[in-house]
N, C-alpha and C positions, 0 to 999 in steps of 0.2 A: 968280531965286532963290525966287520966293514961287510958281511952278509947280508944284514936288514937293508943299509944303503944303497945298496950293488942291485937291490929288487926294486927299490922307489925308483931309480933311474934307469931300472930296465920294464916296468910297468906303466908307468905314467908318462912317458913320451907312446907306449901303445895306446894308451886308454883316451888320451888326445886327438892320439890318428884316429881311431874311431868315431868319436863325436866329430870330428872334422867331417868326415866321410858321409856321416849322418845328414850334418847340417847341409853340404854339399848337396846330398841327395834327393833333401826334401824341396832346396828350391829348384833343382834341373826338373823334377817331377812337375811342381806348381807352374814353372814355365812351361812344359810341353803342354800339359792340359788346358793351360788360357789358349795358346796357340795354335794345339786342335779344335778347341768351343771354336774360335774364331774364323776358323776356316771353315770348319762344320756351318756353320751360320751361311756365311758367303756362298756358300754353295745349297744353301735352300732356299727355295722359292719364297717371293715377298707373297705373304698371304693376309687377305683382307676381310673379315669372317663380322659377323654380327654376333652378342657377344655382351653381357651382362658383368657386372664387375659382382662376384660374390663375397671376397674378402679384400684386409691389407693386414697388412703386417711388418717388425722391424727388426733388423737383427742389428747389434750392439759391437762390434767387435772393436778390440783393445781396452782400453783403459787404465785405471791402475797407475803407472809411471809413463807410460807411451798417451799419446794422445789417440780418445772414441772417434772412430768409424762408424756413423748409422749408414746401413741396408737398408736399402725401401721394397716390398714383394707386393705386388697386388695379382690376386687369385681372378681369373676370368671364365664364366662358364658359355663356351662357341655354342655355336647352332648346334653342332651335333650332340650337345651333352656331355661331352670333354671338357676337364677343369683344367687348365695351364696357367700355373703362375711364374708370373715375368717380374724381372729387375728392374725397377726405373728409379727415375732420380726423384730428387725429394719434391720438385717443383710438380710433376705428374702425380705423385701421390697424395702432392695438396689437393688438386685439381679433381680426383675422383671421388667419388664415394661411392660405399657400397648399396644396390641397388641399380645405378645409371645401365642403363643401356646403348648401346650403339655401332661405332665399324669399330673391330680391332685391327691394328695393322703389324705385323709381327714377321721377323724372319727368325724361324728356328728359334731360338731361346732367347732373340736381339727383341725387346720394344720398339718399337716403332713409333705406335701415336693410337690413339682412341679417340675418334669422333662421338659426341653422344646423338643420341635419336634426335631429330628437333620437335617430333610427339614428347619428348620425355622432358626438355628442356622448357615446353610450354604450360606443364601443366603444372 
């Protein structure tokens, strides 16, 4: 009788350690990776390119019982024909629309700021 018992408490103190392990793992991962973008960034040149805003977009995360998180993404196409879309905050993404033109100011995957044209702002 005490066989079925003698397995619940020799499995379930494992099955713990592992999701512990798990959970452990996924944020040492989620911190080294901010920590590398970050540094990554810091170490690229501040670039200031001319630079069309071609999209936005939002990404939603949590919900449900935690409290939403909105993303703000706006897509830029540089001089050279290269699209890069950058993070900014939501005050920046009130601020643009797609179509403006102007400086981009960008380090690595950081926003910076977006000047528009003042041809584009007159007409």
């Amino acid at each position: 009788m005490n066989g079925g018992g003698d397995f619940m408490f020799q499995v379930v103190p494992i099955f713990i350690g592992i999701i512990f392990v798990i959970v452990i793992s996924f944020i040492l991962f989620s911190a080294v990776k901010g920590v590398s973008q970050w540094s990554q960034n810091n170490q690229s040149p501040v670039l200031n390119v001319g630079a069309k805003v071609l999209g936005k977009r939002t990404a939603v995360k949590g919900g449900g019982e935690s409290r939403a998180y909105s993303h703000y993404y706006i897509t830029f196409e540089v001089e050279s024909g290269d699209r890069i879309e950058l993070k900014v905050n939501d005050k920046n993404y009130g601020m643009l629309v797609e179509g403006d033109e102007g400086d981009l100011t960008f380090q690595g995957t950081r926003y910076l700021g977006f000047e528009r044209s003042h041809l584009k702002a007159q007409q």
